[in-house]
N, C-alpha and C positions, 0 to 999 in steps of 0.2 A: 226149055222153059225152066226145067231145076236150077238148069246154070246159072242163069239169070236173075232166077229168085237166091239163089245162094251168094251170087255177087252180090245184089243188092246188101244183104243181111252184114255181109263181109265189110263191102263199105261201110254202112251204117253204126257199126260198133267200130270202125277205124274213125269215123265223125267225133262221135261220143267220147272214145278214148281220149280224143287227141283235145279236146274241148275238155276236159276234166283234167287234163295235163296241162291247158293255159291257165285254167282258175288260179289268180292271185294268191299266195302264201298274205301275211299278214303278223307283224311281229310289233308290239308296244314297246319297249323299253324305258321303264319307267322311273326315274330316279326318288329317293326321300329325301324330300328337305331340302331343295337347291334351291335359289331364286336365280331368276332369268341371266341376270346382269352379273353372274361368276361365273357364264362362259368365253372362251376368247371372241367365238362368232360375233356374240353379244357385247364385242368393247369391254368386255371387264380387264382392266388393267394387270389383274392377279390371273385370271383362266389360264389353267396349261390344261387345253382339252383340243388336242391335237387332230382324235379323230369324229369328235363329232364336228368338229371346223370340217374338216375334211367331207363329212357327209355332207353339212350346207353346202358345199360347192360342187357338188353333184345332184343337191335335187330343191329344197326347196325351205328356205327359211322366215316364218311367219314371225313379225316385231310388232303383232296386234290380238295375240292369244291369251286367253283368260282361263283361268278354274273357275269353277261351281264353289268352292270351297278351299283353303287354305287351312286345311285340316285331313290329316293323316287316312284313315278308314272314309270319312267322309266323301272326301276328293277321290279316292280309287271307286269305291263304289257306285259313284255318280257315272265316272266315266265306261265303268262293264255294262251299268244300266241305260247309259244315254240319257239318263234324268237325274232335274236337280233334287238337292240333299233332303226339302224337304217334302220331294214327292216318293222319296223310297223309303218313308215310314219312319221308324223308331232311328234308320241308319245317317237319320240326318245328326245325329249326334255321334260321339267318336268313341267307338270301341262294340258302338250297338249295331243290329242285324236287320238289313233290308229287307223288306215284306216278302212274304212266301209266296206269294204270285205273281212276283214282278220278274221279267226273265231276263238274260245277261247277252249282250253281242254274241259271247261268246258260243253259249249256249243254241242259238239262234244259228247260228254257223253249223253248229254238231248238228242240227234237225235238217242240216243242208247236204249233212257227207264230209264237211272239215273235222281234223282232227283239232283239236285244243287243249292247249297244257297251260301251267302257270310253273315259272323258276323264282325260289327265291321271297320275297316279302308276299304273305297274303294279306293277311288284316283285313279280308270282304267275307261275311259270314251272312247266309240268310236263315230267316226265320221257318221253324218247320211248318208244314203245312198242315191243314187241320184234317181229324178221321176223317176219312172220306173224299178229300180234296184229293188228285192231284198237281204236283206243284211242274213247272216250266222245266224244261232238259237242266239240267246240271250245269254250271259254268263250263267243267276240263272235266276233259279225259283221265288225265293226271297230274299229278301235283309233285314239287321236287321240293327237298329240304331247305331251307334257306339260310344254310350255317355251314360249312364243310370244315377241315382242322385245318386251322391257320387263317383261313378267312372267314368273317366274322359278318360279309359285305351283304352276302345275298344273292351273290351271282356266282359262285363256286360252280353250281351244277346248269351253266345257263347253256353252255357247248353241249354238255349230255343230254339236253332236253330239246335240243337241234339234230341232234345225231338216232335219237330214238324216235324220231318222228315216224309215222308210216310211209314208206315209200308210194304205196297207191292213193293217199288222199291231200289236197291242198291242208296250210296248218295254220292254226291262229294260233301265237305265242305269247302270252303276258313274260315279259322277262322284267321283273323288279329287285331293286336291291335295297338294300338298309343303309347304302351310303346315299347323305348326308346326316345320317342321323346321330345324336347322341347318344350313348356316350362313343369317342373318338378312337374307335377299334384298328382301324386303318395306322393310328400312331406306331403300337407294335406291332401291328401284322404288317408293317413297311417291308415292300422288296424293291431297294434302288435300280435294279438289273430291269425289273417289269418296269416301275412306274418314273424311275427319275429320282433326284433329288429333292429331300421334304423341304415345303415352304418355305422360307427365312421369315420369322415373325418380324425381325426389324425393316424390313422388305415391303410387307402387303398395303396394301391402301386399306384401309375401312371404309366399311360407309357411314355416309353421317350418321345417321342416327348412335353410333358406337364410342364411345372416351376411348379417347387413343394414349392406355396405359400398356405397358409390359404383357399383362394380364391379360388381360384381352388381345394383343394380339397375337400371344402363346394360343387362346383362344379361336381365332379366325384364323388363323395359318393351320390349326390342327383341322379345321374344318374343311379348309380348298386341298388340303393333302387326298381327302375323300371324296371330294369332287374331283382331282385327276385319276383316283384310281377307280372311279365307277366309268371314265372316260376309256380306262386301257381296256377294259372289260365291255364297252361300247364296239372297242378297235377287235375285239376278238368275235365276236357275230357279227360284225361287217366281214369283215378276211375269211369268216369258214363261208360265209351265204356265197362269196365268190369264188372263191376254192372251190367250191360245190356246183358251180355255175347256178347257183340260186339267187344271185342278188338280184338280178333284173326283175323277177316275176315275185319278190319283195318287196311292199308296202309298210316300208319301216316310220314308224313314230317317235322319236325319242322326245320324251315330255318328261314334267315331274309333279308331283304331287300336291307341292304348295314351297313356298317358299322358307329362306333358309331359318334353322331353331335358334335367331338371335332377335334382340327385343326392334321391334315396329316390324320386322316380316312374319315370318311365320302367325298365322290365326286372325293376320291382316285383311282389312278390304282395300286397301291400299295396293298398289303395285307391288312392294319390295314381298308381301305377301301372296299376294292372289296371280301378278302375271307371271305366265310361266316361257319358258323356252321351248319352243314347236319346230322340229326337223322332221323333214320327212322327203321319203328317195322312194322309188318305185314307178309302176308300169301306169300310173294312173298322173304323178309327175312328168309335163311333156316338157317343162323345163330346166335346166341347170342351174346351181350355180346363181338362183336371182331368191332378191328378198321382197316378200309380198306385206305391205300392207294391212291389207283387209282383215275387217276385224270375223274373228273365228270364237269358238267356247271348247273345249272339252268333250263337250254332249253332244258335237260334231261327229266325231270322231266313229261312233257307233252307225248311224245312214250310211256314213261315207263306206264303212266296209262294204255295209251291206249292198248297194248300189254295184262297188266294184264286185262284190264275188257274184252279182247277178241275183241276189237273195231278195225276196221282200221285207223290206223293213218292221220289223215290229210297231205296232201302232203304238207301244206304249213310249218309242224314243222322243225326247222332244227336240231333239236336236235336228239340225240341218246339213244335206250333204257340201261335203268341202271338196267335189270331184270336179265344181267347176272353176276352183278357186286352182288346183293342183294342176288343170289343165293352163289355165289363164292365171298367171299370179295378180293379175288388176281388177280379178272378177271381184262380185261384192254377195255374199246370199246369206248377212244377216246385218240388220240395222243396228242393233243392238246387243250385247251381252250382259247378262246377271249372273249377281256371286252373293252369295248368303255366307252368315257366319253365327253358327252355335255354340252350342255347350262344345268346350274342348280345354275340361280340367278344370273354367270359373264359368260363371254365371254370365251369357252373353248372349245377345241378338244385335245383326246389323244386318243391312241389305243394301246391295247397291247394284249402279246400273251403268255401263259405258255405252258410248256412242262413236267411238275409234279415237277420241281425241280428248272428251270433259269424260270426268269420271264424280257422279255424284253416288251421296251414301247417307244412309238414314238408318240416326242410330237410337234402336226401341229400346235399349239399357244405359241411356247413356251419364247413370249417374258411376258407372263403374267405368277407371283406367283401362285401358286394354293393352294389358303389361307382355303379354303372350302366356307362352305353354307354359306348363309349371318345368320342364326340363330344359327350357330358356330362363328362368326365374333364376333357378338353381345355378347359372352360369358364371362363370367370374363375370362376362361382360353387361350382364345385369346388376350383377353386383358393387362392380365399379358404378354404372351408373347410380344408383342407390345409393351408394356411400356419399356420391358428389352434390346427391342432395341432400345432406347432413351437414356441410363442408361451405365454405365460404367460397367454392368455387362454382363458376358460373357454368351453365348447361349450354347448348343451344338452343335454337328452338324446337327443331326438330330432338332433338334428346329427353328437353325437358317435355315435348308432347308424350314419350312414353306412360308417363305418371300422371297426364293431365287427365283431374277428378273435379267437377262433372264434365263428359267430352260436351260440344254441340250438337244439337238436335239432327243436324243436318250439314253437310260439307260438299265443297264444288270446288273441285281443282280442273285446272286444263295440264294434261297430262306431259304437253308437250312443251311447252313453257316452264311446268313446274315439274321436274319427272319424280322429287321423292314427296311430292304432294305435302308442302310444308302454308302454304300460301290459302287461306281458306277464301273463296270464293262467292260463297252465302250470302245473300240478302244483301249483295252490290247493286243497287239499282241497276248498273251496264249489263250485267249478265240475268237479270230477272225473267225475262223471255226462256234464255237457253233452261235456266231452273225450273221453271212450270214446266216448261217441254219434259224435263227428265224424273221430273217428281210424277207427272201424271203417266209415263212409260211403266216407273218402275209401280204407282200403283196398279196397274192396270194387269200387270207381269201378278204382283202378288193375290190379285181377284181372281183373274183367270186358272191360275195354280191352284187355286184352294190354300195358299200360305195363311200364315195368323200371326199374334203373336199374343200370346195366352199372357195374363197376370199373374201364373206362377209357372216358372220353370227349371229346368237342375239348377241345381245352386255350388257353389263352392266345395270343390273336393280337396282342394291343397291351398297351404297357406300362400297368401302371393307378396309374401315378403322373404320367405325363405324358398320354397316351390319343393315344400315338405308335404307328404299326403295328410291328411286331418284326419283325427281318430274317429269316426262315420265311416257309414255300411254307405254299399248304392244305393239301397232301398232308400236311404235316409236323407238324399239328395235329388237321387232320379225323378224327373216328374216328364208325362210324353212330352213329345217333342213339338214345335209348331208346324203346323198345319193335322195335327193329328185329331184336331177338335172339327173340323172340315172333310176330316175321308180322303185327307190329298196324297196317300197311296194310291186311289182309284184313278186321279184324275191326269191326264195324261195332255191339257193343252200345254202349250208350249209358251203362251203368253205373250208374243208378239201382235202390233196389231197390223 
């Protein structure tokens, strides 16, 4: 009867073990400042991104994924939280800190027995919590530096934060870099031998919206140089996961933040800003090699773990799991996607809303240009375009929309007809129908969230003619953020209906 009972016991933790040794790993790789269409996967005519191509033809390439936001802190935050920018408090704005009770996937994992680290760009800071409160598990376990000597990228220590993982516990890895970011670090810290040969500025294609001078494309050649070497550095945690015999039971992400820091992407609601590039290879991928469709958000991303490591979801996520989509690339499990845009450097609110194909936007500031960041301001290729309108030479249209003061109330493009959204669609009798459809979605998104949009809000911190800081304190600009008048910290629907 001992025996018996001791086999049993014996089995029983050979069960357990062995089911704690399937639980899925889980790695983000997250880039700064790339838009979609500078990878090769993605038809960019410039992409030399060798191996994240490589990974889409191993597991699963999404050409219908969105951010929450086109903004730096903003966009990472939303995605640890699985909520949009401005249901996580003060952090809907950029450089500020997520409410103290709001808890993180990551976090969420650690309360499960996963280990969790972050390599490389942090930029998510939450708010302390009050005497007496306690706040949610901690994002990581541990955190690595995101600078090492010589590279500048953010990913230096991304292999030693793979290598130090605990051997007995499944891992969740945030691996982010500071490439594409300004300023162009990658220039000097060039190694041909790693990455190849740098860009030929007389070479690259621009995209419209950019003057195709010297300048500018000394400008956007320094830029795709950073976007291949955040790729060779993609290529080196694909090669250890398999070396390691880890890739399999790897549910890899490679996404980015928001789009790239030249004027009409980056702090866009627009595509060249807000859509992002979505790979993803793993145990929960039953396909190769195929491109899905279906429209997905960012805020996906957090259920979807949770589902796979068997966790229950946080009720605070509002996101939706993409486990059916990774099995079926034709699955569909959401009708719609929203993307806000705030304060990031000037005074701004827009909202918008897709449906996988029309992409509408409503803009509640719209007597201000929406020039971008102020360290695209500051760029030659802002610059150029600024001089050209002092100059007898003619813009496009998509160009001279950069500077265009007051925008419209309101814009409707068909994404797929129009892919750099230059064609406004608005108050066309033929598309009237589709407009109520989307104008009453995204109201209905911003009632249900508790969103707002207050009569004062941060105002201008840099000039946006040079993308100089202005002599102002934050106190002297900061004002809460919207939905802060509403309590839409608390509020955790998701806003579909």
């Amino acid at each position: 009867m001992i025996y018996r009972f001791l086999l049993l016991v014996i089995v029983f933790f050979s069960l357990t073990r062995g089911f704690a040794a399937e639980k899925p790993n889980f790695i983000v790789l997250i880039s700064d400042d790339i838009s979609y269409d500078d990878l090769g996967c993605y038809g960019s005519l410039n992409g030399r991104t060798p191996n994240i191509d490589k990974l889409a033809g191993e597991g699963i390439k999404f050409t219908n994924a969105y951010l929450t936001a086109s903004s730096c802190s903003p966009s990472r935050s939303s995605i640890l939280t699985g909520r949009y920018p401005h249901n996580n408090g003060e952090a809907a704005e950029l450089h500020r800190s997520i409410s103290w009770h709001i808890p993180s996937i990551s976090g969420v994992l650690r309360d499960a027995g996963y280990y969790a680290a972050l390599a490389g760009k942090d930029h998510v800071t939450w708010k302390s919590a009050p005497d007496g409160e306690s706040a949610p598990t901690k994002a990581f376990d541990k955190k690595y530096a995101s600078k090492v000597k010589g590279n500048s990228g953010g990913h230096g220590k991304w292999i030693k934060a793979l290598e130090e993982c605990p051997g007995d516990k499944p891992f969740f890895l945030w691996l982010a870099s500071l490439d594409a970011h300004r300023v162009w670090d990658g220039n000097h810290e060039w190694d041909e031998v790693l990455y190849g040969a740098k860009h030929d500025p007389e070479k690259v294609v621009l995209p419209p919206a950019l003057l195709d001078t010297p300048t500018t494309r000394k400008d956007f050649a320094a830029y795709l140089n950073e976007v291949t070497r955040f790729d060779w550095y993609v290529g080196q945690v694909i090669d250890w996961l398999k070396e390691k015999g880890k890739f399999a039971n790897t549910q890899i992400f490679v996404i980015a933040d928001n789009g790239r820091p030249f004027p009409r992407a980056k702090t866009r609601l627009h595509d060249d800003g807000m859509k992002t590039y979505f790979v993803s290879s793993g145990p929960a991928s039953k396909e190769s090699g195929v491109a899905s469709d279906s429209l997905i958000s960012v805020i996906d991303i957090a259920p979807t773990v949770c589902e796979m490591a068997g966790v229950e979801s946080s009720p605070t996520f509002q996101g939706r799991s993409l486990v059916p989509v990774l099995a079926d690339s034709t699955a569909e499990v959401r009708p719609m996607a929203f993307s806000e845009h705030n304060w990031h450097d000037y005074e701004a609110l827009g909202r918008s809303v897709r449906d996988g194909r029309y992409l509408y936007i409503q803009n509640d500031r719209p007597q201000f240009a929406q020039q971008g960041p102020a360290d695209s301001v500051k760029s030659a290729s802002f610059q150029d375009l600024l001089a050209a309108t002092k100059s007898s030479e003619l813009l496009t249209p998509i160009q001279q929309d950069v500077f265009r003061a007051p925008r419209p109330e309101v814009e409707l493009y068909d994404t797929q007809g129009d892919p750099h959204q230059i064609s406004n669609l608005a108050g066309k009798s033929e598309y009237a129908d589709l407009e109520k459809q989307l104008s009453d979605a995204l109201a209905f998104w911003r009632e249900e969230t508790a969103d707002s949009s207050p009569e004062e809000i941060s105002g201008d911190y840099f000039s946006n003619v040079t993308g100089d800081k202005l002599d102002i304190k934050p106190q002297d600009f900061q004002r809460p953020p919207p939905g802060a008048d509403k309590g839409a910290d608390k509020v955790n629907a998701e806003g579909l209906k």
